[in-house]
C-alpha positions in Angstrom: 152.0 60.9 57.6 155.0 61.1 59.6 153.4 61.5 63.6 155.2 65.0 63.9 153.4 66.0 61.0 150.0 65.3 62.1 150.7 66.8 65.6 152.1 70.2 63.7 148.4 70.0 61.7 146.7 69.7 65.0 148.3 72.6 66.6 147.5 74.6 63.5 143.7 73.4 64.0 143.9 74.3 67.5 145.6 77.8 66.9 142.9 78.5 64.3 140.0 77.8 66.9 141.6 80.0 69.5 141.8 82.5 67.1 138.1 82.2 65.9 136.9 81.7 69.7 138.5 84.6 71.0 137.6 87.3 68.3 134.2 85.8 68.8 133.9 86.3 72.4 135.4 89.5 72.4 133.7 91.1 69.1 130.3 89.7 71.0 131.3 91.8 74.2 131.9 95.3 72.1 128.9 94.5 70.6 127.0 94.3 74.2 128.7 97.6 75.3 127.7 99.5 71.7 124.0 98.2 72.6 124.3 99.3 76.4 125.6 102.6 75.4 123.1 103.1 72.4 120.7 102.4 74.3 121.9 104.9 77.5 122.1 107.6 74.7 118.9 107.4 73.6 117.1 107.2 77.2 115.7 110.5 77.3 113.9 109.9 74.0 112.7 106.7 75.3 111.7 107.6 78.9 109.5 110.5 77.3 108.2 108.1 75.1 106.9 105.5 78.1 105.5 108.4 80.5 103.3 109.7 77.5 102.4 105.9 77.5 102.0 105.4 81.2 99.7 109.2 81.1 97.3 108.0 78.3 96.9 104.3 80.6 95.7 106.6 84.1 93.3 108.7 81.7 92.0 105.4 80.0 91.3 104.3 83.6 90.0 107.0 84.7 87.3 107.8 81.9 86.5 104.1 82.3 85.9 104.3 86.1 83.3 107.3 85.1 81.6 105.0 83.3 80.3 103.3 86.2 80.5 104.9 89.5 79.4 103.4 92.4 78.1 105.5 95.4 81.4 105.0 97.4 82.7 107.5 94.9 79.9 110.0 96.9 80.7 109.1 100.5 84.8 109.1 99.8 84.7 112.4 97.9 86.0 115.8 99.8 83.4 117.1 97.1 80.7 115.8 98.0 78.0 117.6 95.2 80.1 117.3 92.1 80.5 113.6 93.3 77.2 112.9 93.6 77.0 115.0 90.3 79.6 113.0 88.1 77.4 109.6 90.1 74.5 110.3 89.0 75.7 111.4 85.3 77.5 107.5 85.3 73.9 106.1 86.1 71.9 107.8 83.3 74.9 107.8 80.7 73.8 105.9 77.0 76.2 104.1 75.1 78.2 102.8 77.8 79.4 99.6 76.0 80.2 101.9 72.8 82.6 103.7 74.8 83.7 100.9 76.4 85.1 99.4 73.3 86.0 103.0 72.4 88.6 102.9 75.1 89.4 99.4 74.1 90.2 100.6 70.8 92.8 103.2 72.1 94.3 100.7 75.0 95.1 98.7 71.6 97.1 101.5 70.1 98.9 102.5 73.3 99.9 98.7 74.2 101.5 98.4 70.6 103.5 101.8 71.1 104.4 99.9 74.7 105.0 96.6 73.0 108.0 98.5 70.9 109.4 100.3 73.3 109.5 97.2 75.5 111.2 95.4 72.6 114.2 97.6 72.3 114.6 97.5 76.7 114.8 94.0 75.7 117.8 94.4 74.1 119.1 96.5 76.8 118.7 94.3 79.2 120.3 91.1 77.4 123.3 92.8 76.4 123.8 94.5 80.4 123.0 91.0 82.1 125.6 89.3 79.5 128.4 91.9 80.3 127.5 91.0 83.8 128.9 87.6 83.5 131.7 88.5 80.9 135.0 87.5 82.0 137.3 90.2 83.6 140.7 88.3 82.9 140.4 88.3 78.9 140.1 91.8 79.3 144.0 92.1 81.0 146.8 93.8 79.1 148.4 90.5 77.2 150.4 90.0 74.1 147.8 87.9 72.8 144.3 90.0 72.4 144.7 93.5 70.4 141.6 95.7 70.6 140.4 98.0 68.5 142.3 101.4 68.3 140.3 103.9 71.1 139.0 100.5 73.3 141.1 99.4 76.4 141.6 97.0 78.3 141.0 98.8 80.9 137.4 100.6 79.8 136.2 96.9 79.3 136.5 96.1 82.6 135.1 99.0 84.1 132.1 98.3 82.4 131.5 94.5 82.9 132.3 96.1 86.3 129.6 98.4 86.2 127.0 96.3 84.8 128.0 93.5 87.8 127.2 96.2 90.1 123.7 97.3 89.0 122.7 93.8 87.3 120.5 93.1 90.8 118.0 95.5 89.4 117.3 93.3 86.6 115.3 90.9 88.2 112.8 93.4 88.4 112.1 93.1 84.6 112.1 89.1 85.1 108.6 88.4 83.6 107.2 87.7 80.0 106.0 90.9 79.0 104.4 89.7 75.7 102.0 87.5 79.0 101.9 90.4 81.2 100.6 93.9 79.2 97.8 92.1 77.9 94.6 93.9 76.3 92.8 93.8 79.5 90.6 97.2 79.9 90.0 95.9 83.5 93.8 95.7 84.3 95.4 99.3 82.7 96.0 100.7 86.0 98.2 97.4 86.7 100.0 97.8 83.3 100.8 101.7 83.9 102.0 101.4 87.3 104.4 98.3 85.7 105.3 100.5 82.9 106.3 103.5 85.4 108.3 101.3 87.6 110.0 99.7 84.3 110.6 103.7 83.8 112.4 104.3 86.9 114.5 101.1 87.4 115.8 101.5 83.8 116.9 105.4 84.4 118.5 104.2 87.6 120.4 101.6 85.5 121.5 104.0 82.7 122.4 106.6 85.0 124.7 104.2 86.8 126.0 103.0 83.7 126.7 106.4 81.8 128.5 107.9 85.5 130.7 104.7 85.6 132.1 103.8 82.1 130.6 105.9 79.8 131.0 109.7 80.3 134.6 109.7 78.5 133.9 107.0 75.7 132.9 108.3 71.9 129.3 106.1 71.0 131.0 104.1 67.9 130.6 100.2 67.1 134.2 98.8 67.0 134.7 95.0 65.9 138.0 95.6 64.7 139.6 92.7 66.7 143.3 91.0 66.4 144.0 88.0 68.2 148.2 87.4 68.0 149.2 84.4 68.3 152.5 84.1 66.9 154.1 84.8 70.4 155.3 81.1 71.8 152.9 79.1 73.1 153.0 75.2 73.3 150.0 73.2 71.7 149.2 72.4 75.6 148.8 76.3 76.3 146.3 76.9 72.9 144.3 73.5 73.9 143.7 75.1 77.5 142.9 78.5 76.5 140.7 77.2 73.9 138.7 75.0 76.2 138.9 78.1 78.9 137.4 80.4 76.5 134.6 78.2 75.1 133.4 77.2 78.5 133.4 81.6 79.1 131.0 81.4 76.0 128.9 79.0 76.6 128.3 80.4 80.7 127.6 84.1 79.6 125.2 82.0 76.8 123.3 79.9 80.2 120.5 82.1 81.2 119.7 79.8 84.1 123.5 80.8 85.2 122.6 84.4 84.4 119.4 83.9 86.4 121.7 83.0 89.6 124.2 85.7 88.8 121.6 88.4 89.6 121.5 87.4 93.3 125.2 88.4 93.7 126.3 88.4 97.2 122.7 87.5 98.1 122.6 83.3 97.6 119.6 82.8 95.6 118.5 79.0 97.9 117.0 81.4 100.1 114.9 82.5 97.3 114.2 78.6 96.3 113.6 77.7 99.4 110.6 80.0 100.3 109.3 79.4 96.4 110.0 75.5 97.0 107.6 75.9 100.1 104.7 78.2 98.6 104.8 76.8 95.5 102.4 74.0 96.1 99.5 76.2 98.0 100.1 78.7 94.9 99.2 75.6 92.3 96.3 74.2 94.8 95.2 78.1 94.2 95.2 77.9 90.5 93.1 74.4 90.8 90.3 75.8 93.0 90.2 78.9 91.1 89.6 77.2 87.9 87.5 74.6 89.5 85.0 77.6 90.8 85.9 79.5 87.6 84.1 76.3 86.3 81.3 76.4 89.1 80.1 79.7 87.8 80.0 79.1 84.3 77.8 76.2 85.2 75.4 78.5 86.9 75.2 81.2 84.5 75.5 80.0 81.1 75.7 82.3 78.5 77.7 85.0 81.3 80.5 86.6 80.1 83.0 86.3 82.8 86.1 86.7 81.1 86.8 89.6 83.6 87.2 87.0 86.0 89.6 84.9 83.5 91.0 84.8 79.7 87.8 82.0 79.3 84.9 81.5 80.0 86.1 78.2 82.2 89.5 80.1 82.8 92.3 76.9 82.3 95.9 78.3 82.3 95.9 81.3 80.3 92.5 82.0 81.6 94.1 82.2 84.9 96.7 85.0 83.7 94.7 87.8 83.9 94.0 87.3 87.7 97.9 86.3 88.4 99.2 89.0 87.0 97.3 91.3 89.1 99.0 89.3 91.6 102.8 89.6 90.9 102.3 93.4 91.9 101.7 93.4 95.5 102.1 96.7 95.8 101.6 100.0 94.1 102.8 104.0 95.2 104.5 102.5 98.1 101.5 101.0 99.5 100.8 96.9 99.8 97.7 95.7 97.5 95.7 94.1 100.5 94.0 91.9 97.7 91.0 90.0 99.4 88.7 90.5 96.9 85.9 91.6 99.0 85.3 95.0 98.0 87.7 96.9 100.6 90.8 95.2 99.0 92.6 95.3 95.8 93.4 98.8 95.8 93.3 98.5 92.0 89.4 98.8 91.9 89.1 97.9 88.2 91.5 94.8 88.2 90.5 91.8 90.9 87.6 93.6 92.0 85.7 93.7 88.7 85.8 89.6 89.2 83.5 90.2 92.1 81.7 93.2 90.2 80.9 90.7 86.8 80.0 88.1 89.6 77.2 90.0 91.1 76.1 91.4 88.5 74.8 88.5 86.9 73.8 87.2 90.3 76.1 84.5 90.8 76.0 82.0 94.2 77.9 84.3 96.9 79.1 81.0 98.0 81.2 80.7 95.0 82.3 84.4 95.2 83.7 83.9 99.2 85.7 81.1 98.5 86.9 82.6 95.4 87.7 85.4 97.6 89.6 83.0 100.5 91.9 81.4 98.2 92.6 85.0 96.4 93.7 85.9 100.0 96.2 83.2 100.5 97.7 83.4 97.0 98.8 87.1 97.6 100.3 86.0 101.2 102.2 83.7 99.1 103.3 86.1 96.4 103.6 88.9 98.8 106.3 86.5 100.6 108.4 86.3 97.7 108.1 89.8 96.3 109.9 90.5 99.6 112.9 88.1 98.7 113.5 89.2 95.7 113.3 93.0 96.9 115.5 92.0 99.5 118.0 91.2 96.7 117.7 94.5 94.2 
């Protein structure tokens, strides 16, 4: 084959892969915005959807905290007889493990309602955080990239725009949900404060959204793209916009890139660095936790202390239960003073009930401080770090 031959096949090759690379990348970006707008459209629907959610959690709790009052309920009431009342009705109450696993039983159906709902913010969120990092300067007017009819150039950047601006708000969802919203009775005031605040960041984000980019758009899923190519280019010009436009698709791809995109103008090594220097007394935490989680299922065999954590030992996942408390360090506006002790937590049936189950069953109160101590140093470290990252949204 004559050598100008093979170098016209080449630039052919090259031409083709453009093409391909750059429908790809911008057929992947409509796609983004239709699931961003869908999404937006549908809010209402949703939001209504996670507040009946986040109603039926508080009245879970609350029926379950009747279940088993303790006289602080008496001496903190404004009322003080229907308080002693609804104390003494706790104490002499039959069936209290039936209805336990009667509210169980509708946590489960309320969490899988959650569980879909959660699925399809998902989605949401991936497609906004992806626009984030999408590449302003395909979107130019050129002779090369033809939208669809109805789609400028000029709307596509005003919403990768848009979705730059609000992406900080994202880290706030930055957790594994299928982890976090656990069946844990103990925990449902944790999970509906979490769902409400996943409830009002997402409205802020839509409503940002919808005012910036989408108030003028019609809601329709366009993939109609034409790349033109027949405009004169030399085979140096397609091999560098090729490489250009595959390294664009494999950075909005990178979610550790992503991750560091959502600090904006905030650098994200001030973040590392405080994580770099709590991290080990947050790990020594999760040894001497499971080491006493250990200590008490030693002296109690046969307990049930999975209140405490997932097992009756409490290795890893066991641990989860009582670390998820932890990533909210605060709830209504008001910092969780978590020590454990009986004055902190704030969250009466989460932590606490730890100490409750411990005492119950008449555990070494040695075990129970220290458990306590290292609880209390674990939130200063968490707490620490929550204030970074709110520092950044």
């Amino acid at each position: 084959i004559p050598p100008e031959t093979s170098q016209t096949d080449d630039a052919l090759c090259y031409r083709k892969e453009l093409q391909e690379a750059l429908c790809r990348y911008t057929t992947d970006t409509l796609t983004y915005i239709h699931t961003v707008r869908a999404f937006c459209e549908m809010f209402s629907k949703w939001m209504l959807w996670r507040d009946t959610e986040v109603e039926m959690m508080r009245d879970i709790k609350d029926r379950l905290e009747a279940l088993d009052l303790n006289f602080n309920h008496v001496t903190k009431s404004e009322k003080k007889g229907k308080a002693f009342v609804e104390y003494m009705k706790s104490k002499v109450t039959v069936n209290v493990d039936s209805k336990r696993v009667a509210l169980e039983n509708e946590l489960v159906k309320v969490l899988k309602d959650t569980a879909s709902g959660l699925e399809s913010l998902s989605s949401f969120l991936d497609a906004v955080e992806k626009l984030a990092v999408t590449s302003l300067h395909v979107f130019t007017e050129n002779q090369v990239l033809h939208l669809p009819e109805g789609i400028s150039p000029e709307y596509v950047q005003a919403v990768i725009l848009a979705a730059r601006v609000i992406c900080p708000l994202l880290l706030d969802f930055k957790r594994d949900d299928n982890v976090f919203f656990l069946l844990k009775l103990q925990n449902v005031e944790v999970l509906a404060y979490q769902l409400d605040r996943y409830i009002q960041t997402s409205k802020t984000i839509c409503e940002k959204l919808d005012k910036s980019c989408f108030s003028d758009f019609g809601l329709k899923m366009a993939v109609e793209t034409v790349v033109d190519l027949d405009v004169d280019l030399s085979e140096d010009d397609i091999q560098r916009m090729l490489d250009h436009v595959n390294q664009l698709d494999e950075i909005r791809m990178n979610e550790q890139f992503r991750m560091v995109f959502l600090f904006q103008e905030e650098p994200c090594h001030g973040f590392i660095s405080e994580f770099d220097k709590r991290q080990p007394t947050m790990l020594q935490f999760l040894k001497e936790l499971e080491e006493t989680a250990v200590q008490l299922d030693r002296m109690n065999k046969g307990a049930k202390i999975s209140s405490v954590a997932g097992s009756s030992v409490g290795a890893v996942g066991g641990v989860l239960s009582i670390v998820g408390l932890a990533l909210i360090p605060f709830t209504a506006g008001v910092s969780l003073a978590l020590t454990m002790t009986g004055v902190g937590l704030g969250i009466t049936s989460g932590v606490n009930s730890a100490v409750t189950t411990a005492t119950e069953v008449g555990v070494n109160a040695t075990q129970r401080k220290k458990a306590s101590e290292v609880f209390k140093n674990f939130m200063e470290d968490v707490q620490s770090l929550q204030s970074c990252l709110e520092e950044v949204t």
